[in-house]
PLY file of the C-alpha trace (Angstrom):
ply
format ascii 1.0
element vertex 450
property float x
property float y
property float z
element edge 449
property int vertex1
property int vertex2
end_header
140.22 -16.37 193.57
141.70 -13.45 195.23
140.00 -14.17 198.32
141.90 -17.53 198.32
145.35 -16.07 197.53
145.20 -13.89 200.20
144.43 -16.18 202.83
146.96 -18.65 201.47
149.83 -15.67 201.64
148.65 -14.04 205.04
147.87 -10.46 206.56
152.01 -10.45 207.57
152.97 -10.81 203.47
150.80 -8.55 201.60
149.93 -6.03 204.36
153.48 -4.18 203.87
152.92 -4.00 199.94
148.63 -3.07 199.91
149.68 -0.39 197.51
151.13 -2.43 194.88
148.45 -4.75 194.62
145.92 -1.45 194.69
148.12 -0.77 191.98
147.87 -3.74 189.96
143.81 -4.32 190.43
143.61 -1.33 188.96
146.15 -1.86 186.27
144.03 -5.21 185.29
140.93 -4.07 185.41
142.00 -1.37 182.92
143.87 -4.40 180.74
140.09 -5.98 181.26
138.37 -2.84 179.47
141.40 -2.67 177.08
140.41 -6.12 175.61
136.61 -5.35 175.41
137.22 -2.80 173.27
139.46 -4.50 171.33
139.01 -8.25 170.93
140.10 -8.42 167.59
143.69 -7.61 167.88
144.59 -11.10 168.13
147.57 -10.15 170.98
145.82 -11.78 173.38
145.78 -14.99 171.26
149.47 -15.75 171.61
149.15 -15.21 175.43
146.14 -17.78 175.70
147.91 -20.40 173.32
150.61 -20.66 175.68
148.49 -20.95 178.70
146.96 -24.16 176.54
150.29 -25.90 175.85
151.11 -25.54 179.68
147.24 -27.08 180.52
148.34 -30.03 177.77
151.44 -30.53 179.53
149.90 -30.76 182.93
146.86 -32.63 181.67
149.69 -35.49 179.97
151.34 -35.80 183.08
148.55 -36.03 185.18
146.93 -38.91 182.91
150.33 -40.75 182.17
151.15 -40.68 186.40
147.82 -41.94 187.02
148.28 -44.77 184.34
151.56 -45.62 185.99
150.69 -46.31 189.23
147.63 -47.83 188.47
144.64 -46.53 186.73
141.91 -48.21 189.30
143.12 -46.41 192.12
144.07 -43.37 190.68
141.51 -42.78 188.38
140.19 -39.22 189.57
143.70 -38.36 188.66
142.93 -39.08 185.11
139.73 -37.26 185.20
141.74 -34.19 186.38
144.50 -34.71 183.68
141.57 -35.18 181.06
139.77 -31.85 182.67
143.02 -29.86 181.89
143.51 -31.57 178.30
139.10 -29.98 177.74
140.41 -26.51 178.97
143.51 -26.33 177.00
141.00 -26.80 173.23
138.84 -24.50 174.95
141.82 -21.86 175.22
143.18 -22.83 172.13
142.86 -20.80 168.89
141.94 -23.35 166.68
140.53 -20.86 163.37
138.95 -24.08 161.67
135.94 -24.14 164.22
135.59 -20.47 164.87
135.80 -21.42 168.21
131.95 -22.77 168.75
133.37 -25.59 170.97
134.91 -22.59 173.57
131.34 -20.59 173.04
129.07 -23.93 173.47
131.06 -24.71 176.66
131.17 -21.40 177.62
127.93 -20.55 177.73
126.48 -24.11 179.03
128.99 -23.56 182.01
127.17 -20.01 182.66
123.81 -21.01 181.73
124.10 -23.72 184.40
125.52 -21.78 187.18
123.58 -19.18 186.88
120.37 -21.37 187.01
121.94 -23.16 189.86
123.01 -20.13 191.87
119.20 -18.70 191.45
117.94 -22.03 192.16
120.03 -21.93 195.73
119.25 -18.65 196.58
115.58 -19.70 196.27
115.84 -22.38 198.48
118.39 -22.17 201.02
117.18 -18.27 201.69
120.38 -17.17 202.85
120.96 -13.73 204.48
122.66 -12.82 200.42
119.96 -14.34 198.56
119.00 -11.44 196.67
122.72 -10.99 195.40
122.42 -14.67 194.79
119.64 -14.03 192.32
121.27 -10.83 191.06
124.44 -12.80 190.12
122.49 -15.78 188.70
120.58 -13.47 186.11
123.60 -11.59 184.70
125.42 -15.34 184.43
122.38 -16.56 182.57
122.32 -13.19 180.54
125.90 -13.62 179.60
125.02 -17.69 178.57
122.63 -16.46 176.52
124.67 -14.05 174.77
127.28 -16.25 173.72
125.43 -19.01 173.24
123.82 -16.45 170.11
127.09 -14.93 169.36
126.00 -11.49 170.20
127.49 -8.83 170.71
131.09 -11.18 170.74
131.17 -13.73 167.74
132.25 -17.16 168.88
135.63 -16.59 167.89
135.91 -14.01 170.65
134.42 -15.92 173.46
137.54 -16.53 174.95
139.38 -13.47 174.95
135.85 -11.74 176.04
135.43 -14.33 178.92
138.82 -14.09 180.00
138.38 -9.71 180.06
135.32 -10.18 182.06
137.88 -12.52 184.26
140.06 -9.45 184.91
137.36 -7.39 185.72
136.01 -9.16 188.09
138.89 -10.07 189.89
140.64 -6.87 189.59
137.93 -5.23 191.15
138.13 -8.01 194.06
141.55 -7.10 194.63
141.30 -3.12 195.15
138.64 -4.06 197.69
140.97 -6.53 199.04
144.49 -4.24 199.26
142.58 -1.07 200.29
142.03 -2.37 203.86
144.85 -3.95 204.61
146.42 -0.86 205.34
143.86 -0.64 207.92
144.74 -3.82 209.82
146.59 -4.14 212.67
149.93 -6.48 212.70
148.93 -9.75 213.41
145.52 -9.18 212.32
143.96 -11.51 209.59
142.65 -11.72 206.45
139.38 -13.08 207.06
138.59 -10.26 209.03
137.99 -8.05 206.39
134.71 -7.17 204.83
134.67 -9.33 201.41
135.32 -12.82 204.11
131.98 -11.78 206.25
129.85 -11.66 202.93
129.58 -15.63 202.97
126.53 -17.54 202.74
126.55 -18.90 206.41
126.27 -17.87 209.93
129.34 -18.25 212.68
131.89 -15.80 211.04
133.99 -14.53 213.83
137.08 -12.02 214.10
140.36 -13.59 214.69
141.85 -11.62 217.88
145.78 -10.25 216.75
148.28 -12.84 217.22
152.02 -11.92 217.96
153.70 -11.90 214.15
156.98 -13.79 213.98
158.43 -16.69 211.88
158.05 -18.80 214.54
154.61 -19.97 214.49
153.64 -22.78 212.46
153.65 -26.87 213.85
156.93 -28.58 214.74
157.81 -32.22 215.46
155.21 -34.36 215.16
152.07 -31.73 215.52
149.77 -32.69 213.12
146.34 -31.49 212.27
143.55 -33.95 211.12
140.28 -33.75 209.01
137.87 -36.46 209.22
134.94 -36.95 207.04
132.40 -39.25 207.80
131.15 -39.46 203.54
127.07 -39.12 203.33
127.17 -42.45 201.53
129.88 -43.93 203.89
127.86 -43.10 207.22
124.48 -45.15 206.33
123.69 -48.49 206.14
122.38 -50.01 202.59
122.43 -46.53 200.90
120.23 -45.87 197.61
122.93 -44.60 195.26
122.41 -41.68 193.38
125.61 -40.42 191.58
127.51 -37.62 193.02
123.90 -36.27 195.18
124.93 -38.95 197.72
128.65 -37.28 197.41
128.38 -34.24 197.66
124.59 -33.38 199.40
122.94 -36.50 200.90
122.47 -40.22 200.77
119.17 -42.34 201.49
119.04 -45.72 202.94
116.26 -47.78 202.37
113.83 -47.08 204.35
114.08 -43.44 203.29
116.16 -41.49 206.11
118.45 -39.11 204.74
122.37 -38.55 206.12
124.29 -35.95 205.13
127.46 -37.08 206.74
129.80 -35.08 208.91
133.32 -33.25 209.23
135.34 -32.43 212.50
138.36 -31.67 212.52
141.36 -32.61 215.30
144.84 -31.28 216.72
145.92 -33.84 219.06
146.17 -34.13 222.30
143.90 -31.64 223.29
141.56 -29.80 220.65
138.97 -31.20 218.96
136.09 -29.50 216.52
133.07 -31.25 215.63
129.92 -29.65 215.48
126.69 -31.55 215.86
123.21 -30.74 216.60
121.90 -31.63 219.78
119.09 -34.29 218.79
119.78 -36.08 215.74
118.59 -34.69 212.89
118.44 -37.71 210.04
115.02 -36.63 208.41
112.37 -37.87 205.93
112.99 -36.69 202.62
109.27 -34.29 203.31
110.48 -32.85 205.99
114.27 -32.50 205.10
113.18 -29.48 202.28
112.09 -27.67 204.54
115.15 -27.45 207.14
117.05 -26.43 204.23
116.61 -22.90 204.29
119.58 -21.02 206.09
117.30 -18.64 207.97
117.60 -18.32 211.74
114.03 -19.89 211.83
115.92 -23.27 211.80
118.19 -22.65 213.69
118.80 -25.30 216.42
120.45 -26.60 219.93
123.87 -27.66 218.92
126.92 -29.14 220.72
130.19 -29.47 220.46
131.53 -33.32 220.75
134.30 -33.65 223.20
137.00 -36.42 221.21
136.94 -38.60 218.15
136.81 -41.62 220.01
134.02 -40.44 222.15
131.93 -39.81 218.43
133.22 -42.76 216.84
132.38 -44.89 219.94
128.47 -43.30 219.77
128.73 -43.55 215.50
130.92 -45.15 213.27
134.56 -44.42 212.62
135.23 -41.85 209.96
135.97 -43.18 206.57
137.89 -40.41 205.08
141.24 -38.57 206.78
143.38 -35.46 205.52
146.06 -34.96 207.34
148.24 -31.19 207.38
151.95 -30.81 208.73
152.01 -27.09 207.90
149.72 -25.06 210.01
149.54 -22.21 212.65
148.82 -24.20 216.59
148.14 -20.85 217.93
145.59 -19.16 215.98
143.56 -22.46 215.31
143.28 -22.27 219.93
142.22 -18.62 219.13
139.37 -19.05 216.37
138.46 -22.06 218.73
138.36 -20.23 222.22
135.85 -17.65 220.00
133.65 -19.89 218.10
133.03 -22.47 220.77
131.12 -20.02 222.78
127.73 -20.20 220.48
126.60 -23.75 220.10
124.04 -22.95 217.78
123.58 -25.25 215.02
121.92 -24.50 211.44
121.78 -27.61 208.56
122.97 -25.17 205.92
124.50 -22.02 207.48
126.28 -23.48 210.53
127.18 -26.60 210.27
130.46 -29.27 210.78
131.18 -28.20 207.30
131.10 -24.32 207.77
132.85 -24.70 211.43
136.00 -27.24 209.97
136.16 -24.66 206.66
136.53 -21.72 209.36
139.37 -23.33 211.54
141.14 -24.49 208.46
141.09 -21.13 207.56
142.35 -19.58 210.77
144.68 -22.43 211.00
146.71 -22.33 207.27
146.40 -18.52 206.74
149.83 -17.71 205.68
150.97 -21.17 205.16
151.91 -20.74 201.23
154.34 -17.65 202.60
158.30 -18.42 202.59
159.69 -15.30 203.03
159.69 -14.08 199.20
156.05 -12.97 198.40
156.46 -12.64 194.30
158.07 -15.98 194.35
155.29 -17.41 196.72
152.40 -16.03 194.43
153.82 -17.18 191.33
154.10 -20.51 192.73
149.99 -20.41 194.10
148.54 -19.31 190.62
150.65 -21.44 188.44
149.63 -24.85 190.10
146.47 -26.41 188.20
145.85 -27.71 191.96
144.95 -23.76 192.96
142.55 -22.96 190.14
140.96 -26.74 191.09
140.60 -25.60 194.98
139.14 -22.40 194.17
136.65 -23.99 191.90
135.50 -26.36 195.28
135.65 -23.33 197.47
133.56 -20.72 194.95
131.29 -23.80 194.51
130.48 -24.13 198.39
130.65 -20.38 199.15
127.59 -19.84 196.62
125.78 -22.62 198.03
126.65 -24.46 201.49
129.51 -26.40 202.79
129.12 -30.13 202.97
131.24 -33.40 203.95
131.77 -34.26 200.35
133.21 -30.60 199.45
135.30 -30.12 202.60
137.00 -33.57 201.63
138.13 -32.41 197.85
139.03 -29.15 199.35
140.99 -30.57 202.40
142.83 -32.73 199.35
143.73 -30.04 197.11
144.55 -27.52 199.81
146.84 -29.89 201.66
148.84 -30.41 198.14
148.52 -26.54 197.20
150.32 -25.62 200.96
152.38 -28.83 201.29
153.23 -29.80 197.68
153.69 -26.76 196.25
157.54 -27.39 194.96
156.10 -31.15 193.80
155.87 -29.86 190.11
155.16 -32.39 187.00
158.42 -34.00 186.21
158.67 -34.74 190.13
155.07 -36.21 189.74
156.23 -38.30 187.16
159.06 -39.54 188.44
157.34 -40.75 191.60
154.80 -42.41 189.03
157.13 -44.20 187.04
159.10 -44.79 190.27
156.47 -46.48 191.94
155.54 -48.24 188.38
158.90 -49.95 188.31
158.59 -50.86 192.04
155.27 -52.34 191.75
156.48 -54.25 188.40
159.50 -55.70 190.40
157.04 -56.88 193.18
155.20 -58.58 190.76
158.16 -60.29 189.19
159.28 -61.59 192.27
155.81 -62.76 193.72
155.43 -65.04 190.17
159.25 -66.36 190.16
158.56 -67.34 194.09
155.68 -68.99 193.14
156.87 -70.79 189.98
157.05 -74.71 190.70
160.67 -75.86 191.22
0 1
1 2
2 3
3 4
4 5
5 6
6 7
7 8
8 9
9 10
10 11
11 12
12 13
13 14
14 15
15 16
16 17
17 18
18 19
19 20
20 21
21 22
22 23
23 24
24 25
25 26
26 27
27 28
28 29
29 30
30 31
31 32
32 33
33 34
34 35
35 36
36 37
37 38
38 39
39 40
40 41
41 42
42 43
43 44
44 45
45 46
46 47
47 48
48 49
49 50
50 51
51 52
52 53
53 54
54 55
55 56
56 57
57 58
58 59
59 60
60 61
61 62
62 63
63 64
64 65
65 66
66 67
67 68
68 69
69 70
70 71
71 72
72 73
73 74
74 75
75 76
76 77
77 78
78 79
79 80
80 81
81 82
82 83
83 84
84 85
85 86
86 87
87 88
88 89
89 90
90 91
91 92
92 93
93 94
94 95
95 96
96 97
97 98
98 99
99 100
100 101
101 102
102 103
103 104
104 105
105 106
106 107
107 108
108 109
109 110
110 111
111 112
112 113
113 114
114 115
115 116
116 117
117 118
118 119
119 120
120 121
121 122
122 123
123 124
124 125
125 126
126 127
127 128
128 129
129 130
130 131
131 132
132 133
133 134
134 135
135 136
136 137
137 138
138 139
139 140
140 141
141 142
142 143
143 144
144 145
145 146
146 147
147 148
148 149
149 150
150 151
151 152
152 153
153 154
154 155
155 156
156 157
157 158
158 159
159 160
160 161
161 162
162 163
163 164
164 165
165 166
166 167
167 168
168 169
169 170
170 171
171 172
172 173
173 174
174 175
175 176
176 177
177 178
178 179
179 180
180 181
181 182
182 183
183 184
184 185
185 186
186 187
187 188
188 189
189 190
190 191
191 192
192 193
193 194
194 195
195 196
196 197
197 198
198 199
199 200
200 201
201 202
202 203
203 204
204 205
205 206
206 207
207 208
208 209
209 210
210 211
211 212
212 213
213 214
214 215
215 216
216 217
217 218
218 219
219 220
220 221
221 222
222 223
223 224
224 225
225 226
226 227
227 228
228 229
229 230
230 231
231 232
232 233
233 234
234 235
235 236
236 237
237 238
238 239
239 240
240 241
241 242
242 243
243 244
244 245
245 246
246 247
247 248
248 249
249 250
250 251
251 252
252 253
253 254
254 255
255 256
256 257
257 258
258 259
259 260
260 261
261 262
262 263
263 264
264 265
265 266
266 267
267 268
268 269
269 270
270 271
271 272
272 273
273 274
274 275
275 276
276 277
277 278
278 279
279 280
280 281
281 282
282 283
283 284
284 285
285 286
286 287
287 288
288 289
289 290
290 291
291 292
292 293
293 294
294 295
295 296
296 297
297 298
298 299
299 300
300 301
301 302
302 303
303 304
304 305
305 306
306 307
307 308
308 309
309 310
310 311
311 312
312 313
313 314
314 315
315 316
316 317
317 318
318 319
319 320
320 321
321 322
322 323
323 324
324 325
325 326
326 327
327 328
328 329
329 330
330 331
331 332
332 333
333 334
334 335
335 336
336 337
337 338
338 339
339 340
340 341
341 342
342 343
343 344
344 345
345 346
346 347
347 348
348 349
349 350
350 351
351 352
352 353
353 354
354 355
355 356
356 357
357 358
358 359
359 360
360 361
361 362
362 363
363 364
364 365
365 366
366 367
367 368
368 369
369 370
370 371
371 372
372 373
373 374
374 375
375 376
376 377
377 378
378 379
379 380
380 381
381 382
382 383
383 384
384 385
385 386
386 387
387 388
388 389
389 390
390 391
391 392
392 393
393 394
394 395
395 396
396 397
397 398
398 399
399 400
400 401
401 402
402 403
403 404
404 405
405 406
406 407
407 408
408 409
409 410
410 411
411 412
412 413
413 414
414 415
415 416
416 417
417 418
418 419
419 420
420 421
421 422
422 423
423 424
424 425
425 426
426 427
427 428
428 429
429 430
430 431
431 432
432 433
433 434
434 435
435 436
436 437
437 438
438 439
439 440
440 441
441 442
442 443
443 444
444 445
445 446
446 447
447 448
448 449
């Protein structure tokens, strides 16, 4: 989480107040310990209901806008509305249960990540593995220990879950602030230490940009992210629900696709990284290129224009398109990270490469000039806490087209859409509702017989 706030605020906001936010990791890590040692209090109760009626709220508007404009096109907005209305019980105090919903949930959610982080490390073999491992085993010790309501009884899964929360990240952000004092001005975030621990190959140091407010697109620059979907890319796929997604799809003769991701800032730039001989594999041999190792490491290239790709493939069926962004250092990362073609399935990949320009193109982009006002607005969208969920998700195990096209979504919306908040949203619903109702009305009363 803190990893994403920073590179949605930029080096040029939190650089000039590093020792506040020393301050305050160290300030919540110490409200973290505070609240192991004393669950019971019940403070933390009143803090945690109110987070739930906000996650109601949210959820209701999410699930009445989708309804309104039409629940068959919209229906993932639902899903996300229902998702907040499951997290607000889980936050809930409700004393009747004693809370073995939160703990059940709780500890299934651990037990499962931890499994699948272990389960990723083993396989994909990337340079962190062992920390992989490390971090599954302590989530699948902590499952277990709720799940048995020891040492914390059920009732104080939440408030101990939500400690462990401040820990963590409090601890993330005094390793965070401490070097920023460090970096230059016009440096970036992702060139400090906690953005090079990632699970893939290709990270590369931003070289210091001039800092003024004059920086981001104008007119009608645009950036673009295409996704060519693994299921969308293949003719006559098998379907297997959310594998061909988010990981691969099979036709029927049993060649795998795993899709593919460029990205493009017209007229001129283009990033799309491919290998250089086709690499749609058997499902016996496709194990085994898994592993992010440099052992499979391969020729790559870099494809010169969408139409050029398109014109050898298929068009993409998926586009995100971003109005806020920075021209200049997108050229930079670009001018760097074009000058190794080296391709690897799972640790350098189209995925990896678009995630790594978005990132040099956006940092800063949720900055307007008052950095309190700015963060508050990141951490109370539901949008946020959905993109980090996407990003952690792909950061423990790989990047692929599927994730890069929820993430694109919700980052677009976080950066762009920030001020939309949920009576806007439901305006627009019920503004479009009305609209759509009129449209009908007319269509039958023109074709009523005269």
């Amino acid at each position: 989480m803190i990893r994403l706030v920073f590179l949605l605020l930029g080096a040029r906001a939190l650089k000039p107040v590093w020792q506040v936010l020393t301050a305050a990791g160290i300030i919540w890590m110490l409200l973290g310990i505070a609240i192991l040692f004393d669950l019971s209090d019940g403070v933390l109760s009143v803090v945690l209901d109110t987070l739930a009626v906000f996650l109601v709220v949210e959820g209701l508007v999410e699930i009445a806008a989708a309804i309104s404009v039409g629940f068959r096109q919209h229906w993932i907005d639902a899903l996300r509305g229902a998702a907040f209305l499951l997290a607000a019980f889980l936050v809930f105090n409700v004393p009747w249960d004693n809370n073995i919903g939160a703990a059940i949930v709780f500890g299934a959610a651990f037990l499962v990540d931890g499994l699948l982080r272990i389960a990723s490390a083993l396989v994909l073999h990337s340079p962190r593995w062992r920390v992989g491992i490390v971090a599954g085993l302590i989530e699948v010790s902590l499952a277990i220990g709720i799940l048995m309501s020891w040492p914390v009884p059920h009732r104080l899964t939440v408030p101990f879950c939500f400690a462990l929360l401040l820990l963590t990240s409090g601890y993330a952000l005094v390793r965070m602030a401490l070097p920023l004092r460090q970096l230059p001005e016009g440096g970036s975030v992702t060139s400090l230490p906690l953005y090079a621990a990632r699970n893939w190959q290709g990270h590369v140091a931003l070289p210091v940009l001039p800092t003024n407010d004059d920086v981001w697109a104008k007119g009608d620059e645009v950036l673009n992210v295409y996704v060519w979907t693994a299921v969308g890319s293949i003719k006559d796929p098998e379907r297997r629900l959310l594998i061909d997604r988010y990981v691969a799809a099979v036709d029927k003769k049993g060649v795998i696709s795993t899709g593919h991701s460029a990205l493009e800032m017209p007229p001129d730039l283009y990033i799309s990284h491919y290998p250089f001989d086709d690499i749609d594999h058997s499902p016996d041999d496709f194990r085994a290129i898994l592993s992010a190792g440099h052992d499979n490491d391969v020729a790559g290239r870099f494809n010169v224009s969408l139409a050029q790709e398109s014109g050898d493939w298929c068009d993409p069926d998926q586009q995100v398109m971003f109005r806020r962004f920075n021209p200049e250092a997108l050229r930079s990362f670009w001018a760097v990270y074009s000058q190794d073609t080296t391709y690897n399935l799972t640790a350098r990949n189209c995925s990896t490469t678009v995630i790594q320009a978005l990132d040099a193109a956006l940092e800063g982009a949720s900055y307007r000039d008052h950095i309190w006002r700015d963060l508050f607005k990141i951490i109370s969208n539901p949008q946020f806490w959905l993109l980090r969920l996407v990003r952690g998700r792909a950061e423990a195990l790989t990047w692929t087209p599927g994730l890069v096209l929820d993430y694109a979504r919700l980052l677009r919306s976080v950066v762009e859409h920030s001020d939309r908040r949920w009576r806007s949203r439901l305006s627009d619903a019920l503004s479009i509702s009305r609209k759509l109702a009129h449209l009908a009305e007319r269509d039958e009363r023109n074709g009523a017989p005269e």
